[in-house]
Steps between C-alpha positions, in 0.01 A plus 500: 500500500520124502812357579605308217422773305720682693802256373365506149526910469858437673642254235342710267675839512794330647541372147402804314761672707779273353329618156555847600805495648643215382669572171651861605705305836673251235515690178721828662780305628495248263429625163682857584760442746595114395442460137591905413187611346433866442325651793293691233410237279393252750276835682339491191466080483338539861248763427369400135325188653368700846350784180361189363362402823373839550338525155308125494368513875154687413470287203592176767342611724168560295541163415537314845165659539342393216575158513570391868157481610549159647727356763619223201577771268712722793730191567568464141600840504690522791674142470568585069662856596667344765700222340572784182677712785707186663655389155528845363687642801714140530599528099612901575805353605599241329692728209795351387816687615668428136230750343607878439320730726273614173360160526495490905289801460255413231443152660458662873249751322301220373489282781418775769244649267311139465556450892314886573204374286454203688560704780251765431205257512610322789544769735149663368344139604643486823433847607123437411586217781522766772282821388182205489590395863379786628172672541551837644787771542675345832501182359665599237749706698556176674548306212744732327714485847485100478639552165756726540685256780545280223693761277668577813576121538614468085764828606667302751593243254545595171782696467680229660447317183844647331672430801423102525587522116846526592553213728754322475262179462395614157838470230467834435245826498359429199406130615387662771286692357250254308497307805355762706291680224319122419463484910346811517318413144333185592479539882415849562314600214347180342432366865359709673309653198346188491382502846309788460335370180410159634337637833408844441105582493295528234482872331240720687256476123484162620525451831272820601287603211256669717734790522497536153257790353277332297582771204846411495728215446795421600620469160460860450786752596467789697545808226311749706720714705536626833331824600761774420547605846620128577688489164752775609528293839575214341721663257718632805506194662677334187747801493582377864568131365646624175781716631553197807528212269623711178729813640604413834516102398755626251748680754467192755628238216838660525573336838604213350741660259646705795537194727703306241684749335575803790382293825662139340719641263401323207491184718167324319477241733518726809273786350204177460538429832439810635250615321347110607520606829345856437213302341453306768509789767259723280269198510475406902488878572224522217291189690583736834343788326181325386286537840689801596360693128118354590489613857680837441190528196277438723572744770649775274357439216583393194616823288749648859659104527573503101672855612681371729653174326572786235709724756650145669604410122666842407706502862646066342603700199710745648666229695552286238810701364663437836435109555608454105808509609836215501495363841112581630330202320342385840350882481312360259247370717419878577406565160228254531389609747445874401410360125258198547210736639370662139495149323261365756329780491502513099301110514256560836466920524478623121289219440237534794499827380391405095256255695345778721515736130246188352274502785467894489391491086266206656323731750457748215409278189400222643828323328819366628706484191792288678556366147613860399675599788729151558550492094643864505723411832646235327559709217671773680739196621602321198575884311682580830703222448548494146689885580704396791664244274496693155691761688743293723648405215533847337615611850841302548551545129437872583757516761755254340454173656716196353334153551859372406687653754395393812654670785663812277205676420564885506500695820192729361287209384550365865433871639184469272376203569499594919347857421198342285459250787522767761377833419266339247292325790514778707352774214238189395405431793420863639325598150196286576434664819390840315274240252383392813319831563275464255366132548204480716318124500305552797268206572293507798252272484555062406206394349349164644404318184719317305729674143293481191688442195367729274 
């Protein structure tokens, strides 16, 4: 891959990262554990627009097909969706502290859910960027790992944006907060957005139409599906990322209530910081992990390394009950290093894997059907997602968490919240090795001619 595309697919999923990420690293300890809102109604405010997300990306993504069939037309896409996100994500916090929280709610509701929309079609665009830089299944492989060092990257930073918040530069938190949301708004997202639509290539209808069947536009979606066989792969596969993202994505979001309110002891400030520096660890050991995952594929195989990261991931949550503890926050570091191995391996592994799935129906039907298989990947994501933060919220009001009280919280809640974290990642992450048993995605052969689109 060219170089400066290389830099273009960077900036480009560097920003989609912040639009990802972004909005649940400011809106927990700000809207919840600043301004007081219920945990359970802003669960629901942060997984309406993700459902809406969910819902509208076949329909966006039918039409980014339809009608970017020229490099013109995929910069106006790109740059429009862009700019959407950066003032959509800057006006999320600028809610005026005078308003009730019934009126904090309904305006965060409205502004997030007009940021995910924008959102939606720019991080379709830019992922086009990288699945037409490639030709064949390695590349691919290789692109995907170039991509994930840049999520890796966006972890080391942006849970540090709470933190900086509260310097003592800004007049207060809430100052603090526009200041680094428009930052991250205009900087991050609008950016480096932009970078990828000024400079990224043409789409492939364009720049390589010989690849396209002559029976088939690119227009047209995919509606035929995989062979059944595949299907049930696939299907698998997604139960993987679905319980990762969904299940065990739920238990690990209570380390941040446990590190302020049983680690910190209601101490906001410190809890931020800790979990900064959690972030950060979980992201350099994640960058370590990278070329560790693709050799270990390589030589073990794909299928025995996922097992593996599964085992190595079970073994972190055991241990997590004991380094949650007052007094062991440098122990943290430990927990990254034990946890960091199944998210790399959830963006380069599981992926490879739904690649090798699309070359398989190929050898068979003569069709790749990457369309079908990234569009139901995402899917399994965004509906993972939307039920890790529906039911956070009904989980501390479940066990009788208090916004308002800071550091009194209940000795069961706190007992609760370190036994979903714990033996919830342990259970989770030892379920999907008897899933395991039943995927098989055995590719043996790379064919030599380029991916047809089909």
């Amino acid at each position: 891959m060219v170089t400066n595309q290389r830099v273009v697919l960077g900036a480009g999923f560097f920003a989609i990262f912040f639009t990802s990420h972004g909005i649940g690293a400011l809106a927990i300890p700000y809207y919840q554990m600043t301004l007081g809102v219920d945990p359970f109604y802003l669960g629901i405010v942060l997984t309406l627009p993700v459902l809406l997300s969910a819902l509208i990306s076949p329909w966006a993504g039918a039409v980014i097909e339809r009608y970017q069939i020229s490099g013109v037309r995929r910069k106006l896409f790109i740059l429009i969706s862009a700019w959407l996100c950066a003032f959509s994500f800057g006006a999320i916090w600028m809610a005026p502290r005078s308003w009730n929280s019934d009126l904090i709610v309904l305006y965060l509701l409205l502004s997030s859910a007009l940021f995910f929309v924008a959102a939606t079609f720019l991080t379709i665009s830019v992922r086009c960027l990288a699945y037409e830089a490639s030709s064949d299944s390695r590349e691919i492989t290789h692109v995907m790992g170039y991509t994930t060092v840049f999520e890796k990257l966006g972890s080391i930073f942006y849970y540090w944006m709470f933190p900086i918040a509260q310097w003592s530069l800004f007049q207060n938190v809430h100052q603090g907060i526009r200041y680094v949301g428009w930052i991250v708004a205009i900087g991050l997202i609008g950016g480096l957005a932009s970078i990828a639509g000024l400079f990224g290539r043409a789409p492939l209808s364009q720049s390589k139409p010989s690849q396209l069947p002559p029976e088939k536009s690119s227009s047209e979606p995919v509606t035929r599906p995989l062979l059944p066989v595949y299907q049930r792969q696939l299907n698998l596969l997604l139960v993987l990322v679905g319980l990762q993202f969904g299940v065990v994505g739920l238990c690990v979001s209570m380390d941040f209530y446990v590190l302020v309110y049983y680690v910190g002891a209601g101490d906001i400030a410190s809890g931020a910081n800790w979990k900064g520096v959690l972030s950060t660890a979980y992201a350099l050991v994640g960058l370590l992990t990278i070329p560790v995952l693709v050799k270990a594929s390589d030589h073990f195989g794909k299928k025995r390394t996922l097992a593996a990261v599964y085992l190595i991931s079970a073994i972190g949550g055991g241990a997590k009950w004991f380094i949650y503890q007052p007094g062991n926050e440098y122990w943290l570091v430990l927990d990254a290093f034990l946890g960091a191995w199944i998210w790399t391996a959830m963006s380069t592994i599981v992926p490879s894997l739904l690649a090798d799935l699309c070359y398989l129906n190929r050898q068979k039907t003569g069709e790749f059907h990457d369309g079908v298989v990234v569009a139901r990947h995402n899917w399994a994501m965004n509906l993972s997602l939307v039920f890790a933060f529906l039911l956070s919220g009904l989980v501390l009001k479940a066990i009788g968490f208090e916004s308002t009280e800071r550091g009194d919280q209940p000795e069961g809640t706190l007992y609760f919240m370190r036994a979903l974290l714990s033996v919830g990642s342990v259970v989770f992450s030892l379920l999907p090795l008897w899933i395991m048993r039943h995927i098989d995605v055995t590719r043996t052969e790379t064919p030599s001619h380029g991916v047809q689109r089909v």
